[in-house]
Structures are given as C-alpha cells and as structure tokens.
C-alpha positions in Angstrom: -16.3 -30.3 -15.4 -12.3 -29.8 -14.5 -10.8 -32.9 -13.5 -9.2 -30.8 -11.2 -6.9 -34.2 -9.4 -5.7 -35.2 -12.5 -4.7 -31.7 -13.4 -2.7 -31.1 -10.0 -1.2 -34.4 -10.5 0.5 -33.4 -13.9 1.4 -29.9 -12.5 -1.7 -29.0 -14.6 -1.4 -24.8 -13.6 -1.8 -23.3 -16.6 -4.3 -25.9 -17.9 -6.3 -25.1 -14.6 -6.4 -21.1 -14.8 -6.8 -21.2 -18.5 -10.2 -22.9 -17.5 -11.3 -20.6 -14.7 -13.8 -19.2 -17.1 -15.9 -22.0 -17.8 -15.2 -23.4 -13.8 -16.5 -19.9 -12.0 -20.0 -18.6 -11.9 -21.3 -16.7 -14.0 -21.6 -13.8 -11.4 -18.1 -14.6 -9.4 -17.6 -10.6 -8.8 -15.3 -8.1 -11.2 -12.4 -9.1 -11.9 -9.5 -6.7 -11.6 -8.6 -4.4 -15.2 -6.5 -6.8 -17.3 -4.0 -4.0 -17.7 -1.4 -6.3 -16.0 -0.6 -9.7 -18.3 -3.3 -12.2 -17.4 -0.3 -14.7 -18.3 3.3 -15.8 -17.6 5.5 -16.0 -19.4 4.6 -12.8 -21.3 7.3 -13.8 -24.6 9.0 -17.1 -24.6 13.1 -17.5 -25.4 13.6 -13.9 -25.1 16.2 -13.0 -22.4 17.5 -9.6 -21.5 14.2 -8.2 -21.8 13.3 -4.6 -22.1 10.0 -2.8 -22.3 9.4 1.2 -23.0 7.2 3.2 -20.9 4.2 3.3 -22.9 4.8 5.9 -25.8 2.3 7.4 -28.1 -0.3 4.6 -26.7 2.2 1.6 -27.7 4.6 -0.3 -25.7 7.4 -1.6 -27.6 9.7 -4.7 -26.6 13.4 -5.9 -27.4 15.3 -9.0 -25.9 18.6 -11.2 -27.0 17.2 -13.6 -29.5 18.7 -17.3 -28.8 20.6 -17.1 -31.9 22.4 -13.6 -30.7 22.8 -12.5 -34.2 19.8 -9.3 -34.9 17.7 -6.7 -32.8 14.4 -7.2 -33.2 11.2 -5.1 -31.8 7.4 -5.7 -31.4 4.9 -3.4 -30.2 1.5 -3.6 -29.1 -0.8 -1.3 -27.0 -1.2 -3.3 -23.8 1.1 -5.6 -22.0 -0.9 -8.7 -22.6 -0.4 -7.6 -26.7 3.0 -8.5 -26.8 2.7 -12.0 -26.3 1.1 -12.2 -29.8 2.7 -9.2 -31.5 4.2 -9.7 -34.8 8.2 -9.2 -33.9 10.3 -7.2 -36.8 14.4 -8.0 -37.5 15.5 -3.5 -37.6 19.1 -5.0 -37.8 21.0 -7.5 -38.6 24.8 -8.4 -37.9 27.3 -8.2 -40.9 28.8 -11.8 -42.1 32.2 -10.4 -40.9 34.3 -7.8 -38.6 33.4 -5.9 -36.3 29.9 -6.7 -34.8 29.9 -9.8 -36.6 29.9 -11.7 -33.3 27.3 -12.2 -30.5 24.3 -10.0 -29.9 23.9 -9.5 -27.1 20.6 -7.1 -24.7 19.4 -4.2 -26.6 17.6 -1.8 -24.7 15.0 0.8 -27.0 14.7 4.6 -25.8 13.1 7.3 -26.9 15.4 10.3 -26.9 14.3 14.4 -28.7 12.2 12.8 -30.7 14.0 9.7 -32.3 14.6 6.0 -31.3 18.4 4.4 -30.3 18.9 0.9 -29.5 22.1 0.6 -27.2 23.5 -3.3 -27.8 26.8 -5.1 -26.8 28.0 -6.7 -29.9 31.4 -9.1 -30.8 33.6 -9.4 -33.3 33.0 -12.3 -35.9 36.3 -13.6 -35.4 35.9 -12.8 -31.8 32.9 -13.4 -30.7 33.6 -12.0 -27.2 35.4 -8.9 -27.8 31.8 -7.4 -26.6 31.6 -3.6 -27.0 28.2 -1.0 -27.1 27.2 0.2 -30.3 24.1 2.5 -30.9 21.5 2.4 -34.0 19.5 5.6 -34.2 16.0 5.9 -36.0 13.7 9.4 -36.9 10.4 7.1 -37.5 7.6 7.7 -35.1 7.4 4.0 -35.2 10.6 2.0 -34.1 9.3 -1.2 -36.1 9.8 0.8 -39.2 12.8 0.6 -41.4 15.3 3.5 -41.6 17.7 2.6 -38.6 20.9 3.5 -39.2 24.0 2.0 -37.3 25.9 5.3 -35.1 28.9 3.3 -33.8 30.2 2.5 -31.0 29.9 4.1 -27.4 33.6 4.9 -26.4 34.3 4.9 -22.9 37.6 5.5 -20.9 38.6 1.9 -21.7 38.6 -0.4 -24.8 37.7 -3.2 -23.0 34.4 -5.5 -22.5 31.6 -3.4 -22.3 28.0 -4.3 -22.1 24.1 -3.6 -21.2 23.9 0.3 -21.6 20.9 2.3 -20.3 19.9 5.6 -20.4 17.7 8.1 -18.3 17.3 11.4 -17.7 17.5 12.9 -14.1 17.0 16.9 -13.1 17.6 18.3 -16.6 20.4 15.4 -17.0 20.8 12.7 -19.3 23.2 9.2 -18.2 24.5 6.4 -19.3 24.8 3.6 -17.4 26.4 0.4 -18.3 28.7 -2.8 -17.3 32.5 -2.8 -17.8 35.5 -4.6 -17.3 38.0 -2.3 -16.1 42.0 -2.4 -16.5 42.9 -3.0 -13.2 40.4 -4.8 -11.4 39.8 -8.6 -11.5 36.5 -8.7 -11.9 34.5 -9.4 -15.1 31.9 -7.2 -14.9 31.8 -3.6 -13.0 29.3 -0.7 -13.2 30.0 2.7 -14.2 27.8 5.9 -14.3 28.7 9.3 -16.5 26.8 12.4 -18.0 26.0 12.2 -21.6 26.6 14.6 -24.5 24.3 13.4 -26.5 22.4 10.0 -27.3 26.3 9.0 -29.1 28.7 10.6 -26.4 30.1 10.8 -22.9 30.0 14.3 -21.6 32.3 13.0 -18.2 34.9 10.4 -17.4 32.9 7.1 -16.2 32.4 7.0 -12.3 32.1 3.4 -11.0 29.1 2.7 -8.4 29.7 -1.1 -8.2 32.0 -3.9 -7.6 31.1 -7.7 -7.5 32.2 -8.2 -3.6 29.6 -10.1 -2.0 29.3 -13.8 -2.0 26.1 -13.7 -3.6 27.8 -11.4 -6.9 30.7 -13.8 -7.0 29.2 -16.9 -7.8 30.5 -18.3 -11.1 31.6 -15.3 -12.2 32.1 -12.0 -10.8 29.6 -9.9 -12.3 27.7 -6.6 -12.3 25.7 -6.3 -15.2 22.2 -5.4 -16.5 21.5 -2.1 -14.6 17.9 -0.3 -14.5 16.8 2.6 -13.1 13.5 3.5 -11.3 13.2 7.2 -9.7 10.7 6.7 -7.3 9.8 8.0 -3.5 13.0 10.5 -3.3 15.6 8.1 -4.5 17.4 6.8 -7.6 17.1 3.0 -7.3 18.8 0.7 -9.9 18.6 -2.5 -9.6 21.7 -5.0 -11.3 22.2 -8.6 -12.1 25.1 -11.1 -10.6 27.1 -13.8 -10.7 26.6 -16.8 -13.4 23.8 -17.0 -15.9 22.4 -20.2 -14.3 20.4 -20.6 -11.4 23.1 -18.5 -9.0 22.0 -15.2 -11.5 19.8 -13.2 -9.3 19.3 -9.5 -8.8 21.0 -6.8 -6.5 20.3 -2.8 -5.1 21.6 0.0 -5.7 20.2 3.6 -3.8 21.1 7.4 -4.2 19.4 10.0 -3.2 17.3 11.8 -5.9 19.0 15.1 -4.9 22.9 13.5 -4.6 25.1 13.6 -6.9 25.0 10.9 -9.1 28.2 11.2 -10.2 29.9 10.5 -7.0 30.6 6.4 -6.2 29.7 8.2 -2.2 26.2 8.6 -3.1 25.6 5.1 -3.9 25.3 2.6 -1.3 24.6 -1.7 -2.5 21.8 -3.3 -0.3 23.5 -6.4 1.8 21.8 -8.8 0.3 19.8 -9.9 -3.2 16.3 -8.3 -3.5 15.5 -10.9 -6.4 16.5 -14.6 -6.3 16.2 -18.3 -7.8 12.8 -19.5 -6.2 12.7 -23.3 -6.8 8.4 -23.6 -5.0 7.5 -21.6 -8.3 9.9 -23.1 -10.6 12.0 -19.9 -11.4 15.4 -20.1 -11.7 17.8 -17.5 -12.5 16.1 -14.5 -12.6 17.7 -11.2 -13.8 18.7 -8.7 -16.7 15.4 -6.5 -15.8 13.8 -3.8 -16.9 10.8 -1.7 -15.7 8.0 -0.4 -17.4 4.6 1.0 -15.9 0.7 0.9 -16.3 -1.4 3.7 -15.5 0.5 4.6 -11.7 1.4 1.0 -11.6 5.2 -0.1 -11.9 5.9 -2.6 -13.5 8.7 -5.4 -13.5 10.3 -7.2 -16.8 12.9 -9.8 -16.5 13.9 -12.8 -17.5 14.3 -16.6 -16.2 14.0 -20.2 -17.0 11.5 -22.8 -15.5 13.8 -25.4 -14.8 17.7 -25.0 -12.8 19.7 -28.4 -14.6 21.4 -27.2 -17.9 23.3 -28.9 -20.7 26.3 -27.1 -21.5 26.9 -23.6 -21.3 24.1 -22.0 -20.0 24.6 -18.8 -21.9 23.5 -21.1 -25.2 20.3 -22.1 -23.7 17.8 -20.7 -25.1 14.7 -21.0 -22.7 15.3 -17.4 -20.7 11.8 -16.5 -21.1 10.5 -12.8 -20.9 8.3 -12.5 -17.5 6.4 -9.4 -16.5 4.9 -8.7 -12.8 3.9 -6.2 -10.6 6.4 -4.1 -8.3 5.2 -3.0 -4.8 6.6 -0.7 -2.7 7.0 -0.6 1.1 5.8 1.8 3.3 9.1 3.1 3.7 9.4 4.1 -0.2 12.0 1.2 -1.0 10.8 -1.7 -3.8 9.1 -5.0 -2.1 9.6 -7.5 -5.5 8.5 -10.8 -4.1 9.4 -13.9 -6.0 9.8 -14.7 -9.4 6.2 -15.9 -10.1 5.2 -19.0 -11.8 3.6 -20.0 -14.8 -0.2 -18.9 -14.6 -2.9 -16.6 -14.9 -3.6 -13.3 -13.1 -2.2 -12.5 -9.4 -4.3 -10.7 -6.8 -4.2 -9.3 -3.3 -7.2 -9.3 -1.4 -7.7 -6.0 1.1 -10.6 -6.5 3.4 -13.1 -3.2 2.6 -13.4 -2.3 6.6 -9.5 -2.2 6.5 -8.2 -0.8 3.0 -4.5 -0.1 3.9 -4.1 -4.2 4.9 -4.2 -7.2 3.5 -4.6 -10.9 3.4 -1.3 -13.0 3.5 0.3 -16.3 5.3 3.0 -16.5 8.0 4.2 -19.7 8.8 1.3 -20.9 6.3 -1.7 -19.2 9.0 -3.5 -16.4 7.2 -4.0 -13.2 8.9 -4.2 -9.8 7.6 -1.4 -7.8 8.1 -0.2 -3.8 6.7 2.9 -3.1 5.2 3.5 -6.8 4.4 7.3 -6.4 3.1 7.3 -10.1 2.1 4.6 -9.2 -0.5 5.0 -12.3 -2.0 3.3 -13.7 0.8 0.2 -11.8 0.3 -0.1 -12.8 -3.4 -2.4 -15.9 -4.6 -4.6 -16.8 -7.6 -8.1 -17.9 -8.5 -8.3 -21.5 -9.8 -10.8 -23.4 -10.2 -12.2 -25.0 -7.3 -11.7 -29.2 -6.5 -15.9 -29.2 -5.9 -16.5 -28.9 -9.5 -18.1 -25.9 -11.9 -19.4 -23.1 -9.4 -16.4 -22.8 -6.8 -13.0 -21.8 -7.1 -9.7 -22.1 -5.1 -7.0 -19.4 -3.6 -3.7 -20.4 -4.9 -0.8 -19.3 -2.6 1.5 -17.6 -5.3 5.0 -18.6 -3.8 3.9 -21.4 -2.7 1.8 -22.5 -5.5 1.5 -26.8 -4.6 -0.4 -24.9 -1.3 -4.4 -23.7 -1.1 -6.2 -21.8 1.2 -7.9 -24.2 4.1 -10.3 -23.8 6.1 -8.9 -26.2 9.3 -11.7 -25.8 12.0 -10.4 -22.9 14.2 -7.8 -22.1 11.7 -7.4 -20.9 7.9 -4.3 -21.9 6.4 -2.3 -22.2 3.0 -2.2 -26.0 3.0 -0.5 -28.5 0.4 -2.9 -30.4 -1.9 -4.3 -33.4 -0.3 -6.1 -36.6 -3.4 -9.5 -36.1 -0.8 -13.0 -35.2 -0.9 -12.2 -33.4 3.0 -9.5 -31.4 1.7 -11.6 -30.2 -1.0 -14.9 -29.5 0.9 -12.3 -27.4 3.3 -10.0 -25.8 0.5 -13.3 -24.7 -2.0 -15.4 -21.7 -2.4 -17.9 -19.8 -4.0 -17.1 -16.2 -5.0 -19.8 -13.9 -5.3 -20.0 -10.2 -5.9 -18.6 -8.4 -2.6 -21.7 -8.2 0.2 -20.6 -4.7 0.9 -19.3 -3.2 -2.4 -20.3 -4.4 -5.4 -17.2 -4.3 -7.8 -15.1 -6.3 -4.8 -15.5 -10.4 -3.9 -16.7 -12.3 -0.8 -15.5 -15.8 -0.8 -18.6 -17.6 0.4 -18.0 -21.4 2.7 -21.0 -22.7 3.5 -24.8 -21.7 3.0 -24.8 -18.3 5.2 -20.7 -18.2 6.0 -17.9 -16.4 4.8 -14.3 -15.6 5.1 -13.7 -12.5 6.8 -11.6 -10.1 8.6 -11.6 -9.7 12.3 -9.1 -7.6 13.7 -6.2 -8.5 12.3 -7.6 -12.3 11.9 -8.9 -14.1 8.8 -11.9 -16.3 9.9 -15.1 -17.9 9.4 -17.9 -15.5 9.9 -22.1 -15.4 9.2 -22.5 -11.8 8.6 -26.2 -11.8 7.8 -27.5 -8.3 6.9 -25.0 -6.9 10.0 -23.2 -3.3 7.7 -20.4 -3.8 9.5 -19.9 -7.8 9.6 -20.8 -7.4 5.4 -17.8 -5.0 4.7 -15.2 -7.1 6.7 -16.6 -10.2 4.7 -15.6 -8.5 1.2 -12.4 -8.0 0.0 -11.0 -5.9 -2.8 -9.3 -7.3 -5.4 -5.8 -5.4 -6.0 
C-alpha cells in the first residue's frame, strides 16, 4: 500500500501518480484516451521547443540543446512517444566562421513537399552576432540525412535576428520572426512580411510589436519567440518577454483572420501576460512556445524550469524542460491557457452529465460548477491515489497542487493537506464507473453517497436508483 504521508511529505507527486495504477480499483471507470501526454515534463533540457502538427501519422520535435551547438529532431507517432524517442544530430555547427557560434530555437516545417529548419545561429568568434539561417531537406522523413544548409534569411537589417516561423494564411505564406532594429532601443522587436519562397522575403518587414509594457521590459526588453494559431476568426500569436529567468512569461497578439496582416493597425497586444511564472506548481519562466494539435484538440508546447534561483547566467542553465498541455478556449473564441502545470500525470476536467457545457472548478477554494470558466486552471485537477489506502483515490487541485478536494460538512472544498486520519476520511474516494453513463466516473463518499451536481452546486448527494439524481452524480471526464 502507498504510504501516501510520507510521499506528500517529500513532495512525492510524481511517485504518487506513477502508482495510481496499483492504488485504484480495478473497475475505477474509463479513463480518458491517452492522446494527451500522461506525463510532464514531456523531454527534459530541451528549451525553445517546437512540435509539428502531426504529419504523415508522426509528430516530429526540435528544441535548443544546452550545449547550443547542433539541430537535432525525434519523431514518434503520439505525444507521449517523444519522451522516449531516439533523437538524431541533422546538423552540426562548423569549428569556425560564420555559424560557428550559439544555436539557438530551430523550428521544423513542412513546406511543397520538403522539410526547412529556420535557426538563429552566431559567429564562432562572435558568438552573439545571432542571424537566421535555413537547412532544407527532400526526405519524407526529416530524421534522415540529406539536409543541406540554404543560408541565411536576409531581412531589411543586418542586425540580431532570431526565432523565425512560418505559416500559411488565405493562399499566403509568412515569416515571422524577432529583430533588433536600427533605431529603436530595444533588443528584441517583431516583424511580419510575405514570403517568396521557403529562402526569401517577398515584402519589406512590417513590425507588429514593441517591448512597452512593464511586464516585456523586465531584464531585458524583449519580443521574441512568436507562434501562430488561426483559430475562431482570428490570427492569434502568442510571443515571449523580458529576461530568460523567472520574469520570462508569455504575451498576445490578435488580428482579424480577414485583416491585413501586413498592416502593424491590424494587430492589437493584450494588456497584460496570458502565460506567467506560477511558483504553487513550481514553474518558472515559461515561454518560447509552440502549438501542435490532437485529433480537434490544441495543443500547447513550451518550455520552463522547476525551480526560480539560478547560478549565473540563466541563459547557460540547462534545465528549460520541454512541457506539453492542453489549450482551451473561451466562449468568446480567445485562448484560456491556465498555468504552467506541474510535474505529474494526466489532467482532467470533470463535466457533470445532466449539465455537459459546465464544469467542476474552485473559487476562493469552494467547489461549484460553473460554464465558461475563463480561469480554466481552476477547473483542472488530477487522480492520485487516495490517503485511505489501495481502493480510493484523491482529486488533486492542479494549480494548487499542495490542495485536495474536502468534503467539510456543508461544504466541498480544495483544502491543503492535513498529517490526519479526519482529513483523509474527508479528502478520499472511491471511483466507480459513472451511475448514469458507463464510460464517465462517479466519485463515491460513503456507502450509498456521492458527489454531485445540484444547480450550480457541488454536494453530497444519495441518488439511489432516482435517473435524474444518477446523471448529476456522474461526471465526464474531459
């Protein structure tokens, strides 16, 4: 049996949710499709992260490597596979000149049929005289050999350029990058222009962001790391700021999907940071994203470290690990992304079946059920193994992971973790297959009571054979 005390008192997470398979019954419900990692972090020391859509079955991932000196790629047919992949060196840096220097974010797109790696590269004498420079591959497979090095990506300025992306938009292909303009003190901007091809500018570069805001200025003042997600009408990219520590977080960026992307008007910069340092969940510095999808589910990649003190220049530490969770979106169409997560196994949201379009979540640490939660971080939690013992399991508050669902007489709250048997008589249950719906969960309490949903309120309920008081006692696991 879990010694599930001693495992909280060491911060035991991982160890805990590794072991939910031997803790939960046998018949604890379905789980939900592992399509989604079933851990984080997906790749350790891999910052700048970037994953493909899924291509030909496969998805493929690239990252800075801690030495900054090669691209490298693995692939692997889920998510999940990548954490085990075998990872292949396609290039290496020459011993000298030009690109002898730092290494720095490649990004992997598939473009009429062949493969190009964009990557910011240095000098070897120079090691910060960043630039772009393209590889270009006709292989099916981008872990095979064959890549051969295109040049650099010449912009309107010779200057410090870095983290190129590329997308296509109504019958238009862009690039999209970071660059420090002549002009402008700032070390980072972003800049927007048509291409010619995967190897040329077709237009001047238009810039659609400046480092202004307290929250882009911190360190440094830096725009950096675009991505772009078309989704609900608009083109969203998201972008990285300030200092590579635990200031780095990520920012907004919104144009209409029939605007003119070309136009600096089109774009306008949310206020405020949509992705920040989240200390309950260890996660510091998150940024440098990608986005990939599975099945009709997006998908966020980024990077981050577990821990905010760093020796020395944080740019040479190498624990910016590669992290993957689901994105949301808000009823209004515009990206909900939570916090960073913590290290652990799968994440759920728990819908009750009498009301699909809502779900379970805390406010000021009360459950309730709730639609159009934009603080979906609030609504997320995890299965753990339960403080009773083999046979019951615990809901893990996700942003608040030291916290557990409680039942507290009239009340059910995310509580913190009390050393007692009360606490765990009140914070364990047994899941069972849904009462109303087989492939769904009911979270039993006691011999004939369950958590429910009751108009908007999370209780304690004895549905008996009631239809009705059945389907508000299960809860679909999404």
């Amino acid at each position: 049996m879990i010694n599930r005390r001693s495992l909280l008192r060491t911060s035991g997470v991982v160890a805990a949710t590794g072991a939910l398979a031997s803790a939960a019954p046998a018949a604890a419900g379905a789980e939900p499709p592992p399509e989604l990692p079933t851990g984080n972090p997906l790749v350790e020391q891999r910052a700048d992260p970037f994953i493909t859509p899924p291509t030909n079955g496969m998805y493929y991932l690239t990252g800075s490597v801690p030495e900054y000196d090669r691209v490298v790629v693995r692939g692997a047919s889920t998510l999940d596979g990548l954490a085990s992949a075998r990872e292949r060196t396609i290039w290496c840096r020459p011993e000298s000149g030009a690109m002898g220097g730092y290494i720095w974010a490649p990004e992997l797109h598939r473009i009429d049929g062949r493969w190009y790696v964009y990557f910011a590269a240095g000098d070897a004498d120079e090691p910060f005289r960043i630039r772009t420079y393209v590889l270009e591959s006709p292989n099916a497979d981008p872990r095979a050999s064959g890549w051969v090095l295109r040049g650099q990506m010449v912009t309107a300025w010779d200057t410090f350029t870095l983290d190129a992306t590329t997308f296509a938009h109504r019958g238009k292909r862009y690039f999209l990058w970071a660059q420090s303009e002549p002009g402008i003190a700032t070390n980072s901007n972003l800049y927007i222009a048509e291409m010619a091809s995967p190897l040329a500018l077709k237009t001047a570069p238009v810039r659609i962001a400046t480092p202004t805001l307290p929250w882009e200025v911190q360190g440094f003042k830096v725009n950096e790391g675009p991505a772009v997600l078309v989704r609900n009408g608009r083109v969203f990219v998201t972008f990285s700021a300030s200092a590579t520590d635990a200031r780095y977080c990520m920012g907004l960026l919104t144009a209409d999907e029939n605007a003119n992307l070309l136009d600096a008007r089109s774009w306008t910069k949310s206020p405020s940071p949509v992705f920040t340092t989240h200390a309950p969940t260890s996660q510091y510095g998150p940024g440098h994203n990608s986005f990939t999808t599975v099945g009709a589910t997006d998908v966020l990649v980024h990077h981050s470290r577990d821990y905010r003190d760093i020796t020395g220049d944080p740019l040479f530490d190498p624990n910016r690990h590669t992290r993957v969770q689901r994105l949301h979106w808000n009823a209004d169409g515009t990206p909900s992304f939570g916090v960073p997560v913590g290290r652990g196994g799968p994440i759920v949201r728990l819908s009750p079946v009498d009301s699909p379009s809502l779900v379970v979540r805390h406010y000021e640490y009360r459950l309730r059920v709730d639609g159009n939660v934009r603080d979906v971080a609030d609504s997320q939690f995890r299965f753990v193994p339960g403080f009773l013992g083999a046979g019951t399991v615990a809901v893990q508050s996700v942003n608040f992971p030291d916290r557990y669902v409680r039942v507290d007489s009239d009340a059910i709250r995310i509580d913190p973790y009390e050393d007692t048997d009360a606490y765990g008589r009140a914070a364990s249950f047994v899941r069972v297959p849904g009462l109303a719906e087989g492939p769904a969960v009911s979270l039993r309490v006691g011999a004939d009571t369950y958590l429910a949903h009751d108009t908007g309120r999370f209780v304690v309920s004895t549905p008996g054979n009631d239809r009705e008081a059945r389907r508000r006692a299960t809860f679909r696991l999404d």
